[in-house]
PANU-643694 format. One record per atom (N, C-alpha, C, O, CB): x, y, z. Coordinates in steps of 0.2 Angstrom, whole numbers, plus 5000, padded with zeros to 4 digits. Glycine has a CB too. Layout:
XYZ
...
END
This chain:
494049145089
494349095084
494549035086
495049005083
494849135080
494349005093
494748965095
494348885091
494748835092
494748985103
493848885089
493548845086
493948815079
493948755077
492848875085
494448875075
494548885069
495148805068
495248785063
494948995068
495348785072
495748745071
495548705068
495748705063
496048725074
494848635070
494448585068
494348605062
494448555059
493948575071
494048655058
493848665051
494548685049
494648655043
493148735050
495148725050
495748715046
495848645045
496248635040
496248755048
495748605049
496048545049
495648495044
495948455041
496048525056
495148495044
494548465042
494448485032
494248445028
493948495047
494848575034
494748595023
495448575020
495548555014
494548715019
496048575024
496648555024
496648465021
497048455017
496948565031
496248425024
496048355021
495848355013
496048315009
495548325024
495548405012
495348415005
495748444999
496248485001
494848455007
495648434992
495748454990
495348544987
494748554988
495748404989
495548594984
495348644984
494648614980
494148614982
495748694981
494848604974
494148574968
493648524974
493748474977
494648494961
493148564972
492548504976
492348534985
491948504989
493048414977
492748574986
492548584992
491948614993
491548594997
493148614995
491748684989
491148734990
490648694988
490648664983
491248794985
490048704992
489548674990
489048714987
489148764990
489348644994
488448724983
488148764983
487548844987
487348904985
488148734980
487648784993
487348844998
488148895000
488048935004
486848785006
488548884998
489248905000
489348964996
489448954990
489848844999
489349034999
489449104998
490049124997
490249095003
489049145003
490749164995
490949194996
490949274994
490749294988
491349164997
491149304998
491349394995
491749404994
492149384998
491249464997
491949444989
492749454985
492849524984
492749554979
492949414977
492949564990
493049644987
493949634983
494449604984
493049724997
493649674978
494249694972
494249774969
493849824970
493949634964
494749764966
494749844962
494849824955
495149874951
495349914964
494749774953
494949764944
494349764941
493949724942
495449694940
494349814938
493449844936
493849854925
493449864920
493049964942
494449844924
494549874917
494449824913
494249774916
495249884916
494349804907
494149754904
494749714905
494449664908
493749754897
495449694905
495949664905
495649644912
495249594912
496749694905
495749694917
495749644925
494949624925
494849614931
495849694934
494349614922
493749594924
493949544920
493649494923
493049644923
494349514915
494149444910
494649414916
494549354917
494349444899
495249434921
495849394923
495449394929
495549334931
496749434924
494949424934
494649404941
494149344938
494149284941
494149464946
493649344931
493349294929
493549214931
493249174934
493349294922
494249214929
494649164931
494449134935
494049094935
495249174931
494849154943
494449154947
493749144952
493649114957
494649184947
493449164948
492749174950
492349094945
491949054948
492449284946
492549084941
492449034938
492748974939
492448924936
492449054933
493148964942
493548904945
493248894953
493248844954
494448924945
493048934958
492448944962
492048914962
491948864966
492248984961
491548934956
490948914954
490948844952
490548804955
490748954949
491548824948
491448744946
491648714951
491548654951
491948724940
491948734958
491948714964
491348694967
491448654972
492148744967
490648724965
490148734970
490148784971
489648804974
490248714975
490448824970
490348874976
489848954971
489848944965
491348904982
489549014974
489349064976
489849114976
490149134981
489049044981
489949134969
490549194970
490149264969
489649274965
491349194964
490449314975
489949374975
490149404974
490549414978
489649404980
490349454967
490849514965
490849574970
490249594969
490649544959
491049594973
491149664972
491749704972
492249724976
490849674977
491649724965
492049764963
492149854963
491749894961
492049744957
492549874967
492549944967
493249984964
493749984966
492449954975
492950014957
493450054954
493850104958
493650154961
493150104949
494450074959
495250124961
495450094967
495150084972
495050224964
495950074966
496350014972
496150064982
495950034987
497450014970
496350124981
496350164986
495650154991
495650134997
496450224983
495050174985
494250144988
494150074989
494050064994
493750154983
494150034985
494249954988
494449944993
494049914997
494549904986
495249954996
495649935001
495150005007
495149975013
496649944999
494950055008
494550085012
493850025013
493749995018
494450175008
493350015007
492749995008
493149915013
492949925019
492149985000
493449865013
493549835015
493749835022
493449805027
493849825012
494249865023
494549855031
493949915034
494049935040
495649885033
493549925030
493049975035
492449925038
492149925043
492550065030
492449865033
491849825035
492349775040
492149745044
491249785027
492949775038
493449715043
493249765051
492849745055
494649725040
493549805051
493549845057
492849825060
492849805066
493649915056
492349845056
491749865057
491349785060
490749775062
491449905049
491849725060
491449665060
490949635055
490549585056
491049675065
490949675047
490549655043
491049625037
490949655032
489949715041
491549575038
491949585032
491749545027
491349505027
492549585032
492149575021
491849495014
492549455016
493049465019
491949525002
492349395013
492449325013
493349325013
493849295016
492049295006
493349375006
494349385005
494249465000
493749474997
494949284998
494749505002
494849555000
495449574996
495849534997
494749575006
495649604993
496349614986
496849684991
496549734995
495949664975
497549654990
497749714993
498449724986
498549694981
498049695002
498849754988
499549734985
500049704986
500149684992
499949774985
500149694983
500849644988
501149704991
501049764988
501549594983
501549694997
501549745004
501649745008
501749695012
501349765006
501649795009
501449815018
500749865019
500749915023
502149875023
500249855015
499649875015
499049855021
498549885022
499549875008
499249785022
498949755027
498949745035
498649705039
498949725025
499749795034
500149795040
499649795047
499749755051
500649865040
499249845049
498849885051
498349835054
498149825060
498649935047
498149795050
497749745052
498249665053
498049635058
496949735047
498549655051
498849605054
498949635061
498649605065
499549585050
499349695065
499349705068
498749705074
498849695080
499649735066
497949725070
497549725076
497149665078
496649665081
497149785075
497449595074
497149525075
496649545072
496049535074
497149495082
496649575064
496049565062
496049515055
495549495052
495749635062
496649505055
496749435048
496749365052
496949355058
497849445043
496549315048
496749235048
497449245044
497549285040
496249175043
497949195047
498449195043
498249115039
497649095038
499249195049
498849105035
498649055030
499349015031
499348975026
498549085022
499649005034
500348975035
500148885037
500548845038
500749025044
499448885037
499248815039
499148775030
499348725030
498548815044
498948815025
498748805021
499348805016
499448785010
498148845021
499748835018
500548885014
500848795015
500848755011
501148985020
501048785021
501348715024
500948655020
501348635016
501048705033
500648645020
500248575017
500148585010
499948535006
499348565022
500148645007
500548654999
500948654998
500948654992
500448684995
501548665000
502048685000
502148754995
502548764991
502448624998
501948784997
501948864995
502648904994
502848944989
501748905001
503048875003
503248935001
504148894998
504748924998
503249005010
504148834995
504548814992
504548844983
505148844979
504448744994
504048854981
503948904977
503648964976
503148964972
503748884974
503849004979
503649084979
504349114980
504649104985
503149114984
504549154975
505249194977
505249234983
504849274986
505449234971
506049234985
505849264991
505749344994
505749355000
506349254993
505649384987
505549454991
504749444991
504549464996
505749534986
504249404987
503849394987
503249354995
502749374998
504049364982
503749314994
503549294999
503849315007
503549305012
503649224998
504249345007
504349385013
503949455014
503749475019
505149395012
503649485008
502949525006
502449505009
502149545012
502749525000
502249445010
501749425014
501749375021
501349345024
501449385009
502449385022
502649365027
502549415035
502849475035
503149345026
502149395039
502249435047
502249405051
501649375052
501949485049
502849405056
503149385064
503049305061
502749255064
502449415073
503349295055
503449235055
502949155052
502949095053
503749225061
502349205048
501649175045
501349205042
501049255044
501349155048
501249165035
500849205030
500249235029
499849195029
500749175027
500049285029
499549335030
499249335025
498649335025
499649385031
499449335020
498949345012
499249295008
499549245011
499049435007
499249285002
499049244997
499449284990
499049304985
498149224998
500049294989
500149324982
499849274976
499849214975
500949334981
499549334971
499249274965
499649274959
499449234955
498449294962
500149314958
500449354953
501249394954
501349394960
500049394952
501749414949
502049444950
501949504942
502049504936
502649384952
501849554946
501749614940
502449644938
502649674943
501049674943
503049664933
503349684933
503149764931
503049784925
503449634931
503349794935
502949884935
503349924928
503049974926
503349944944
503849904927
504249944922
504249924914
504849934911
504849954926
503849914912
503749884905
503849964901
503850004905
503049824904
503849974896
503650014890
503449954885
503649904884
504250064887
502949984882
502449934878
502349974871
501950024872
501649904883
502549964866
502450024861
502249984853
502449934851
503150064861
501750034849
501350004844
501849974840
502050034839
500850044840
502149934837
502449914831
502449924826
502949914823
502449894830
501749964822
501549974817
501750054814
501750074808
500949964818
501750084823
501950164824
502650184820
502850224816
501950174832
503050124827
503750124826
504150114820
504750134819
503950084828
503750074816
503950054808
503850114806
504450134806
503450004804
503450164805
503050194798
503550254803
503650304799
501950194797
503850274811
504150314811
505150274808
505650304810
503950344819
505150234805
505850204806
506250204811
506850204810
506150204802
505950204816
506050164824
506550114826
506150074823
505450134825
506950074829
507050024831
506650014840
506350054844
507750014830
506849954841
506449924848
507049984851
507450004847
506549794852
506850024859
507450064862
507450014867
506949984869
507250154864
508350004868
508449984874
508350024881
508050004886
509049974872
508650074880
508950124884
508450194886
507950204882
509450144880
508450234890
507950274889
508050334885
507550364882
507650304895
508750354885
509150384878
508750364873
508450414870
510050354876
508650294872
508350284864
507850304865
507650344860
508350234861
507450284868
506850324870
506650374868
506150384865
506750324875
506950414870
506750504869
506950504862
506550544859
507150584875
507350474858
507350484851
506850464849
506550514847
507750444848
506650414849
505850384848
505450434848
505250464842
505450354854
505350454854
504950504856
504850554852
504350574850
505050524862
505450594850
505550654846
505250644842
504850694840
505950674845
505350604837
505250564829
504350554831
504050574826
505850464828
504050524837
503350514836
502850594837
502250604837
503250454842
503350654837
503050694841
503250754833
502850794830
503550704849
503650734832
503850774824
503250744818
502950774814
504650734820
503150694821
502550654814
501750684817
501250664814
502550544813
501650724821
501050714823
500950684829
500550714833
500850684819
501150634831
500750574834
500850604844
501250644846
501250474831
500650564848
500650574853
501250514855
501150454853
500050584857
501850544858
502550504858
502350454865
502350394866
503450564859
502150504870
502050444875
501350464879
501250514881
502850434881
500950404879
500250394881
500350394890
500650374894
499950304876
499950424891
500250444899
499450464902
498950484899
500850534900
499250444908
498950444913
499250474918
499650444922
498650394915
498950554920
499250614923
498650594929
498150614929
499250704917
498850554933
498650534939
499350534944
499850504942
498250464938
499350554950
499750534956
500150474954
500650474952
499350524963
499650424956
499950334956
500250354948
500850364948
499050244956
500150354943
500450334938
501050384934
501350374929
499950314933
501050444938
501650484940
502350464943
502850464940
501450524943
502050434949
502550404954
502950354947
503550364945
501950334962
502350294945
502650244943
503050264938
503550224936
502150214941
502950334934
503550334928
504250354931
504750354927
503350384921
504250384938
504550404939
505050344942
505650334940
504250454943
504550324946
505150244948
505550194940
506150174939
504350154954
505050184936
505250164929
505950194927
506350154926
504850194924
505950254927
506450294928
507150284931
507750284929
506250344929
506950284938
507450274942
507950224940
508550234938
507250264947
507550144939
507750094942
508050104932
508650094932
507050024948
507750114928
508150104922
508650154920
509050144915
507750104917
508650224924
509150254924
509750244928
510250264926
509050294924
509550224935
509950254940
510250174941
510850164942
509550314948
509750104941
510050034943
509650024949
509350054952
510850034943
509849964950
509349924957
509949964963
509749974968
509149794958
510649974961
510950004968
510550064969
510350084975
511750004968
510550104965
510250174967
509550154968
509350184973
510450234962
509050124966
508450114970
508550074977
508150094982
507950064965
508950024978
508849994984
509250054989
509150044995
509149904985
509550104987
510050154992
509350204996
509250215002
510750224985
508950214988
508450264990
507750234995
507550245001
508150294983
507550204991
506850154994
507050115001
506750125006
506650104988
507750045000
507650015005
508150055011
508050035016
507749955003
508750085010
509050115013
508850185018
508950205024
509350125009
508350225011
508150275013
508650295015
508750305021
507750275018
509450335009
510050365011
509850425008
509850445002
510750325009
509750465013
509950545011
510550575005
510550615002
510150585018
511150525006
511550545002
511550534995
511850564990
512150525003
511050464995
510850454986
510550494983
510650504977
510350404984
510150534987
509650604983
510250644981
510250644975
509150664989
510650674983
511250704982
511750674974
512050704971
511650714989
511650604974
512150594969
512150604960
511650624957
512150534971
512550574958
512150604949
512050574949
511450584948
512250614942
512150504951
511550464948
510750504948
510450534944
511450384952
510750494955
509950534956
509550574951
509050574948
509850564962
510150644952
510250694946
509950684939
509450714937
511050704945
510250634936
510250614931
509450584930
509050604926
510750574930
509350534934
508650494935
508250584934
508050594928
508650454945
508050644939
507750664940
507550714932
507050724930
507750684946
508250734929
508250754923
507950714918
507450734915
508850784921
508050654918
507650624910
506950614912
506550604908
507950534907
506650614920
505750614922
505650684919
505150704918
505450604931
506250724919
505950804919
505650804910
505050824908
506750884921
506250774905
506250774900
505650744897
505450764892
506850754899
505350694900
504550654898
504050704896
503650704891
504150614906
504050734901
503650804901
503550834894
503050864893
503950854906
503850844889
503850874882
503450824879
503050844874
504650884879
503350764881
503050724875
502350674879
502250614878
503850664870
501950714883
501350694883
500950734882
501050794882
501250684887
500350714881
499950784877
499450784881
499250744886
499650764868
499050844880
498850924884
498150854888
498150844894
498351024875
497850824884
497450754887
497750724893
497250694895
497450684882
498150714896
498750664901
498150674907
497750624909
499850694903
498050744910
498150754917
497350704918
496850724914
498150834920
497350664922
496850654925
496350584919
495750564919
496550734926
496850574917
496650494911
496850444916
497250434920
497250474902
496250414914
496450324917
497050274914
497050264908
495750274916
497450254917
497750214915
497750174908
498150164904
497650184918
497150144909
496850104902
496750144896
497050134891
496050074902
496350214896
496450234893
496850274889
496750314884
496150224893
497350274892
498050284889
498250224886
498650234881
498650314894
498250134888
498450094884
498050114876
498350114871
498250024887
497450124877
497050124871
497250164868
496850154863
496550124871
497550224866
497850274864
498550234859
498850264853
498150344871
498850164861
499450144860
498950084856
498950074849
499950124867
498550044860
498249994854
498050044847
498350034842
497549944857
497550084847
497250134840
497850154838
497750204835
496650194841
498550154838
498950194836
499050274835
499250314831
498850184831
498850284841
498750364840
499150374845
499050434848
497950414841
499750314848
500150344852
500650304852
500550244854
499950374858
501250324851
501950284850
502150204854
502350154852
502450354853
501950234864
502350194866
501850214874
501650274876
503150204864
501850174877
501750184886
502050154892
502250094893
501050164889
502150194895
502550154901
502250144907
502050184911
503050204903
502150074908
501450054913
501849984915
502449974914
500350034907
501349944919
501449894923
501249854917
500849874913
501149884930
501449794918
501249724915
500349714914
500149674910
501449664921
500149754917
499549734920
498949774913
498449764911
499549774929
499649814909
499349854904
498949804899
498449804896
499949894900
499649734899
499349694895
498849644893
498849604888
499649674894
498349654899
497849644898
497049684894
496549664894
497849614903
497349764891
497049774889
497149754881
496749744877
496949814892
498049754878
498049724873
497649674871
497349664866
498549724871
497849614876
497449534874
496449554873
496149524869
497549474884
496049614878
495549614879
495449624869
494949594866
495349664885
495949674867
495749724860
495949654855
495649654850
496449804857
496249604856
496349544851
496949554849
497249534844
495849534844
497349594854
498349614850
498649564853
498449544859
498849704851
499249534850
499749474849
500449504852
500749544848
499849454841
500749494857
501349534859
501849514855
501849454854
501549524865
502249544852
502649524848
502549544837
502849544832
502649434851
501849554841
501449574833
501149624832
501249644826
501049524830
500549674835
500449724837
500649764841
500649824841
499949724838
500949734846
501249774850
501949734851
502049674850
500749804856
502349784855
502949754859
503149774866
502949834867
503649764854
503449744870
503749774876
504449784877
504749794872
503449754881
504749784881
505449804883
505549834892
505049874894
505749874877
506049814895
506049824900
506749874900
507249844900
505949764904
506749944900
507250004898
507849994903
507849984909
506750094899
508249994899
509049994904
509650004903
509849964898
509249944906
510150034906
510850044904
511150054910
511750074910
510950094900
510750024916
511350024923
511149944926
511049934932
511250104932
511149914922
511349864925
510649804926
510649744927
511849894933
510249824925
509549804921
509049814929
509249874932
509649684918
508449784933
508149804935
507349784936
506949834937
508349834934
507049744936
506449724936
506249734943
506549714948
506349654934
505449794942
505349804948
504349754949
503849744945
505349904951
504749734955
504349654955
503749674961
503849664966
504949574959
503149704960
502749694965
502049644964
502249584964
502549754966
501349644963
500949634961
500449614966
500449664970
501049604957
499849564969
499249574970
499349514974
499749474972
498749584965
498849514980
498849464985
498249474989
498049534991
499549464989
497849404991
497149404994
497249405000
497649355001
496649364993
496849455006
496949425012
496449405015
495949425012
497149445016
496149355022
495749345023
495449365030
495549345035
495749285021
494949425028
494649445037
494649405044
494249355042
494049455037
494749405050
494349355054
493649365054
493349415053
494549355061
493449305055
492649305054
492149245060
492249185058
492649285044
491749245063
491649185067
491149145061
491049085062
491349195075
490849165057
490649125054
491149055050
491449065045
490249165050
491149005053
491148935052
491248915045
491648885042
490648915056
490548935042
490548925034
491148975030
491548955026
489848955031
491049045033
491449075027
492249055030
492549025026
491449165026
492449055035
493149005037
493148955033
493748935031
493148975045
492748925031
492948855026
493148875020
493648855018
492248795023
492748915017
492848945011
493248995010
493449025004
492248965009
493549015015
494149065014
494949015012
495349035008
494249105022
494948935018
495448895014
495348875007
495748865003
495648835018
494548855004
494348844999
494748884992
495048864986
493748855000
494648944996
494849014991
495449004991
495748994986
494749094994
495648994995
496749004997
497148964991
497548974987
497248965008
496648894993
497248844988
496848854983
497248824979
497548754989
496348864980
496148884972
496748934968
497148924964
495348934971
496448984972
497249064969
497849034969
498249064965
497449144977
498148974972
498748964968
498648874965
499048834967
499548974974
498148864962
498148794960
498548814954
498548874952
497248754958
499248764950
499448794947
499048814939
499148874937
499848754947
498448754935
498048774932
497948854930
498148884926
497648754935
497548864938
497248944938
497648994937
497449044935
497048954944
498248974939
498849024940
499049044934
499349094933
499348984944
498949004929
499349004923
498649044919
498849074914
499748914919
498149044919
497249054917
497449134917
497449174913
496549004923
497549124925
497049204927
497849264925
497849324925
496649204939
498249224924
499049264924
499049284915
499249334913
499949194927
498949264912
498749264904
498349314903
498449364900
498349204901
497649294909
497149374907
497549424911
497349484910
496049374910
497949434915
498149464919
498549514916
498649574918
498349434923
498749494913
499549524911
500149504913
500649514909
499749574913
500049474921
500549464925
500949404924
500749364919
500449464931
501549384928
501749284929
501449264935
501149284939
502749264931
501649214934
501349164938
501849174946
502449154946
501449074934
501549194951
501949194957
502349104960
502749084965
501349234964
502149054955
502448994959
502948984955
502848974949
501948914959
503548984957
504248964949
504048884947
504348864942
505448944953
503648864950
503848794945
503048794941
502748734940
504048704952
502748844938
502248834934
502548844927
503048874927
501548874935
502348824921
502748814916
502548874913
501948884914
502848744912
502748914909
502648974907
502848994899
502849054897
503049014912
502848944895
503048934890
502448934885
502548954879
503448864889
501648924888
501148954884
501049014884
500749034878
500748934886
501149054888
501149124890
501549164883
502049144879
501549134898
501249224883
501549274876
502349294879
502549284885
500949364875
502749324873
503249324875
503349374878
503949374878
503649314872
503149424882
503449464885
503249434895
503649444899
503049534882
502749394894
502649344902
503349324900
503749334904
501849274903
503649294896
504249244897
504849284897
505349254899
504249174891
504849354895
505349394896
505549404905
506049404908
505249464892
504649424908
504749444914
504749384918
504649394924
504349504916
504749334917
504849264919
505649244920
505849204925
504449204914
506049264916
506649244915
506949304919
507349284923
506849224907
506849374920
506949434922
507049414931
507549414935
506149474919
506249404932
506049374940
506349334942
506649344947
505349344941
506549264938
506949234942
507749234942
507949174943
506749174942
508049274941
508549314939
508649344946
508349394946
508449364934
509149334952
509349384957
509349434955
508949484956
509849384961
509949444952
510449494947
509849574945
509949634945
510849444938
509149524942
508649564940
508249604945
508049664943
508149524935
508049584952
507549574956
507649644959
508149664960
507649514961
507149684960
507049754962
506549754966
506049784963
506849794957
506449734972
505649734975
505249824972
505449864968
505649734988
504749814974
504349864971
504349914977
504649904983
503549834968
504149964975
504250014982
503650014986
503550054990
504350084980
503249954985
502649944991
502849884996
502549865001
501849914986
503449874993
503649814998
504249815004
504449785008
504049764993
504349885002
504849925005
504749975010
504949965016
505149955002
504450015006
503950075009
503250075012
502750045009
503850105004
503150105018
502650085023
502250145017
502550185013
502750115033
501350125018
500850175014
501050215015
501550235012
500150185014
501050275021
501250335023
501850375019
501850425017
501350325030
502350325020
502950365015
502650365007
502650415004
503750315015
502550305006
502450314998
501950354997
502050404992
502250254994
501350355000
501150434999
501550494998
501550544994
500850455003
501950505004
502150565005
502750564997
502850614993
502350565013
503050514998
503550534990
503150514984
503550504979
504350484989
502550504984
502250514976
501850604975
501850644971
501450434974
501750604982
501350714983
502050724980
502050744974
501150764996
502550724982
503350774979
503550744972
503750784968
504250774985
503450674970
503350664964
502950694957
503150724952
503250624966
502450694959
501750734956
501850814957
501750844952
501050714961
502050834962
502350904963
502950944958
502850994955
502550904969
503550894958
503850904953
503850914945
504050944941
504150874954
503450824946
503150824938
502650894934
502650904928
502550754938
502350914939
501850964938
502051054939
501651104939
501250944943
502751054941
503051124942
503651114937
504051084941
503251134949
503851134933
504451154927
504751164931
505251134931
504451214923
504651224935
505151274937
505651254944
506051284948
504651364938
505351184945
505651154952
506251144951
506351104945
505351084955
506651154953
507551114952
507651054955
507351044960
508251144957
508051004953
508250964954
508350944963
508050894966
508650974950
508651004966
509051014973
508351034976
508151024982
509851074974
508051074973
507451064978
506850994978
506750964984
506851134976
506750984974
506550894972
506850844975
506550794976
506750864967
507450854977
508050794981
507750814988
507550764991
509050814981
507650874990
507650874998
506850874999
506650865005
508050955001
506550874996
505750864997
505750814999
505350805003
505350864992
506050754996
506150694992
506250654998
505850615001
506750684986
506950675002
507350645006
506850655012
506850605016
508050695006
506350725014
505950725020
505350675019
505050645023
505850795023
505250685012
504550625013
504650545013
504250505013
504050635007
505350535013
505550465015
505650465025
505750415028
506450445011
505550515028
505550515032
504850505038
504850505044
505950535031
504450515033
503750505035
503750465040
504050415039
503350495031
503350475047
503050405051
502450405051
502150355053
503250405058
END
C-alpha cells in the first residue's frame, strides 16, 4: 500500500460527484435484502451511478452471512470494493490484521468527525483513525403500533411498559395478536435489551453492558427488567419462532397485530406499504427510568486492496455515504437519522425527528450493545437470552448467573 498516498491525495482534490468514471466498478457486499433496506441501499447505489460509476450489488440475506462472505474474500485476497458492518467492534479483527484502509484522510478534509456524535464516532474509531464510515444512527428500541388497532381497542399511545402490557391484554382479549414478534436469537436479544434500557434506565444498562458488574445482575432493577421480558411471552403468538423480522412488521401494517418492538429500521417497511407515521402507524420510545435511546446502526468499511482503481473508488464511495444530500435520501428509505448533526432533519417523518432530538440529547444516549460488547460476548448473552426466553421454568437467579458468565466471555 505504499503507492496508496498519491491516489488518496489526488481523490481528496476532488469532489465526490464526478469522480467515477464509467469504466469504474465497485462491489458492495450488503445484507439489506427487505424491501425497506433494498429501496434505502438504491439510494446509494444510484448516487454512484450518477457519478459514473459501476455499482455491483451483492446482497446477501442475514447480517451474520454477509459479514462471513466478506472478510472470507478480505482474508482470502479477493475482496469487494466496501463491505457493511455494524457500527462496532465487528471489524475489530481485521483492523487488527492490517487488512482495512483507514479513512481518517478523507474524515480530515470533510470534516467528519466535527459532525458525528461521539459514541458514534468513537465506534469507528481505532489506535486513533477512522476505519469505517457510519451512514446512520438506528435507534434499537422503538415500539411501533397500528393506530387503527389501538383505536378500535380504546387504547392510548403507552408510555411505559406497564402500559404496554395493558395494551397488550386488551389486544389479546379482542382476538388480535398483541405483540408481532420474530422468535429469532438477534430479535430476542433485542426485546430483551428494549426492556432493560426502558425498564431498568441507561445506569443499569451502562452498569451491565459497559461495566460488565456482576452486582447489577443481582439488583431489582435487573430483577424487574428480567420479569416484564418474562411477562412478553403471554402475548406472542404460536407463529413468533423463527419469523423474520419484516414479517412481523407486516402483521402490524395489515392490522392483525397490535404493536412491535423493532429498530427503526422497521420503518422502512411501513414507508415501503405507503403508511404515514403519525397516521397509520405510530411509534414511542417506552420509559419510566429516566428515558434511554439505544444508538447503534450501520457503517462501510473498505478492504486493502492493490488495485489502484478500486482504491480511487473506495474514497469516491467514503464521501458519497456522508454527502449531506444522500444522507438525508437514503436515511428516509432507511428508517434511520442522519449520523451528521448538522443535516436538517425537519423533512424527515416524525418519528426520525423524535429520535433526532432523542440522539442529540446526552441525558438520552445509550450506545448500543455492539458498541460495547466484543461479538463473542454478545453472542454468548443473546444463547442465555434466547434460553431464558424459551424456558418458563428458568428463574430469574438462574438467568442472572448465566448472564453474569457470558459477559465474561473471551
Amino acid at each position: 500500500m505504499k503507492h496508496t498516498a498519491s491516489v488518496v491525495a489526488l481523490a481528496l482534490g476532488l469532489g465526490w460527484a464526478g469522480t467515477a468514471f464509467a469504466q469504474d466498478k465497485a462491489e458492495v457486499i450488503h445484507w439489506w435484502t427487505s424491501g425497506g433496506e433494498s429501496a434505502a441501499v438504491k439510494v446509494f447505489a444510484d448516487m454512484y451511478t450518477k457519478g459514473g460509476g459501476t455499482w455491483v450489488d451483492t446482497a446477501i440475506a442475514g447480517g451474520a452471512n454477509a459479514r462471513t462472505a466478506a472478510i472470507n474474500r478480505t482474508v482470502a485476497g479477493t475482496p469487494p470494493t466496501m463491505m457493511q458492518f455494524n457500527t462496532g467492534k465487528q471489524f475489530d479483527e481485521l483492523v487488527e490484521n492490517n487488512l482495512l484502509n483507514d479513512v481518517d484522510a478523507v474524515a480530515a478534509e470533510m470534516k467528519w468527525k466535527d459532525k458525528i456524535p461521539g459514541p458514534i464516532l468513537a465506534a469507528t474509531t481505532r489506535n486513533g483513525k477512522m476505519f469505517a464510515v457510519p451512514v446512520n444512527i438506528h435507534g434499537q428500541n422503538w415500539l411501533f403500533f397500528n393506530t387503527e388497532v389501538l383505536k378500535k381497542l380504546g387504547a392510548e399511545e403507552p408510555k411505559t411498559f406497564d402500559d404496554l402490557l395493558v395494551v397488550l391484554e386488551k389486544a389479546k382479549a379482542a382476538g388480535l395478536i398483541p405483540l408481532a414478534f420474530s422468535g429469532q436469537k438477534t430479535w430476542e436479544r433485542g426485546l430483551f435489551n428494549t426492556v432493560m434500557v426502558g425498564v431498568g434506565g441507561p445506569k443499569l444498562w451502562m452498569s451491565v453492558y459497559g461495566d460488565k458488574d456482576p452486582k447489577a445482575l443481582k439488583s431489582p432493577e435487573f430483577k424487574q427488567v428480567a420479569e416484564t421480558f418474562a411477562k412478553l411471552r403471554n402475548y406472542v403468538d404460536a407463529g413468533a419462532p423463527g419469523r423474520n423480522w419484516n414479517d412481523a412488521t407486516a402483521l402490524v401494517i395489515q392490522g392483525k397485530a397490535a404493536g412491535q418492538i423493532m429498530g427503526d429500521w422497521a420503518k422502512g417497511e411501513f414507508i415501503a406499504a405507503n403508511q404515514t407515521a403519525g397516521k397509520e402507524y405510530g411509534c414511542v420510545v417506552l420509559s419510566k427510568a429516566g428515558g434511554g435511546y439505544l444508538m447503534g446502526g450501520d457503517v462501510f468499511a473498505f478492504p486493502k486492496t492493490k488495485d489502484a482503481a478500486q482504491q480511487k473508488q473506495q474514497i469516491v464511495l467514503a464521501k458519497m455515504l456522508l454527502d449531506p444530500a444522500t444522507q438525508v435520501e437514503f436515511n428516509k428509505k432507511k428508517g434511520s437519522i442522519p449520523v451528521r448533526t448538522d443535516v436538517d432533519t425537519s423533512s424527515m417523518d416524525i418519528c426520525a425527528q423524535k429520535g433526532a432530538k432523542m440522539a442529540a440529547d446526552p441525558a438520552q444516549q445509550a450506545p448500543a450493545m455492539e458498541l460495547l460488547t466484543a461479538p463473542a460476548v454478545t453472542g454468548a448473552v443473546e444463547d442465555v437470552i434466547s434460553s431464558y426466553w424459551n424456558t418458563p421454568a428458568q428463574t430469574v437467579d438462574q438467568f442472572a448467573d448465566k448472564f453474569a458468565a457470558a459477559l465474561k466471555t473471551l
